[in-house]
C-alpha positions as CSV (number, residue, x, y, z in Angstrom):
1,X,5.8,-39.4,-26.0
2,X,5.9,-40.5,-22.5
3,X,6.8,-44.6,-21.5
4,X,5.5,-45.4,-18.4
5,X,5.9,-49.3,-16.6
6,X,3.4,-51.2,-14.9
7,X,3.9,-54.2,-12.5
8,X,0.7,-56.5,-12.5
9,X,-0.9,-59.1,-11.7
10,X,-3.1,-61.5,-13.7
11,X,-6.5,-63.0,-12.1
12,X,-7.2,-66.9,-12.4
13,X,-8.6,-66.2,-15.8
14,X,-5.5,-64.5,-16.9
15,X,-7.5,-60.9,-17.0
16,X,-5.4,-57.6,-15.7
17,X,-6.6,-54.5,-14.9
18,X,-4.5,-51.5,-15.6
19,X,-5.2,-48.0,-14.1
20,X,-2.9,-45.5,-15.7
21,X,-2.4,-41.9,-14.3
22,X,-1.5,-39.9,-17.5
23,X,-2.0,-36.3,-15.3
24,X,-3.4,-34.7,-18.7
25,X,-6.7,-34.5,-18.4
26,X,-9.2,-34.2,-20.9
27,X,-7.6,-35.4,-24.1
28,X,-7.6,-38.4,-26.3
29,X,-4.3,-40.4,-26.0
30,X,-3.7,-43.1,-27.8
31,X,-2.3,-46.1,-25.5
32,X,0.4,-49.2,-26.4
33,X,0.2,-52.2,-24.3
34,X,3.1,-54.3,-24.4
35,X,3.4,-57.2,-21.8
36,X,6.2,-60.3,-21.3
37,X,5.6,-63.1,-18.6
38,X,8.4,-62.7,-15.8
39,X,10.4,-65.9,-15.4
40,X,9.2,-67.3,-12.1
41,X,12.7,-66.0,-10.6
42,X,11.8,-62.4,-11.1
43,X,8.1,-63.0,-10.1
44,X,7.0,-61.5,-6.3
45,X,5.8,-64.5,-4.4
46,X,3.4,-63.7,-1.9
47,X,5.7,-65.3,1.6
48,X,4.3,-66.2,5.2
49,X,6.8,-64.5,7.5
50,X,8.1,-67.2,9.3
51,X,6.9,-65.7,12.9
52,X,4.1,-64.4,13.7
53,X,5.5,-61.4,15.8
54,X,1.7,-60.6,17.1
55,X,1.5,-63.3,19.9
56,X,4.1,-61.0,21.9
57,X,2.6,-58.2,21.6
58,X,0.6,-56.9,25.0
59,X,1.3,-54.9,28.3
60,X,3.9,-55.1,31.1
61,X,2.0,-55.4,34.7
62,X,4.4,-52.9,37.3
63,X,3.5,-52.5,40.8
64,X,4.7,-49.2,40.6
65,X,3.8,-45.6,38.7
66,X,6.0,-45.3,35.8
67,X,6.8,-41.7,36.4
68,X,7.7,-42.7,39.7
69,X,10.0,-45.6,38.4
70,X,11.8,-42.5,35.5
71,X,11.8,-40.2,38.3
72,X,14.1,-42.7,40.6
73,X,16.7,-43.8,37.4
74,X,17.2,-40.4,36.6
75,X,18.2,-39.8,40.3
76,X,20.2,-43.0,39.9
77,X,21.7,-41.3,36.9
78,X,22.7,-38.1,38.4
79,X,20.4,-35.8,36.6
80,X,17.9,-33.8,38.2
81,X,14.3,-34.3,38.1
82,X,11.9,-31.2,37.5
83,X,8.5,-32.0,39.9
């Protein structure tokens, strides 16, 4: 006998839906359901993030190649560049 755990959610009319990998195919199984409501403490809430880290995300505008720009820190740096 094999126990196996399920986290789920209910829908607004208190329905779940339950997909249960048992990797033995082709048999008959007979299946227990046992369920208990989580306090509210232990339920997953679904949070906002508190920023929206999106409105930073683009490009930088250089005036100059960016190889060219590596090329001259590493010279800066004391290792050698390989043209």
């Amino acid at each position: 006998m094999k126990t196996l755990k399920i986290h789920t959610k209910t829908d607004n009319k208190g329905k779940a839906t339950i997909y249960v990998d048992t990797s033995i195919p082709d048999s008959e199984l007979d299946l227990i359901v046992q369920f208990e409501e989580l306090p509210k403490s232990l339920q997953v809430s679904e949070k906002k993030p508190k920023y929206d880290l999106y409105e930073f995300v683009g490009k930088i505008k250089w005036d100059i190649n960016p190889l060219e720009y590596q090329k001259k820190l590493r010279g800066e740096w004391g290792m050698p560049c390989n043209d």
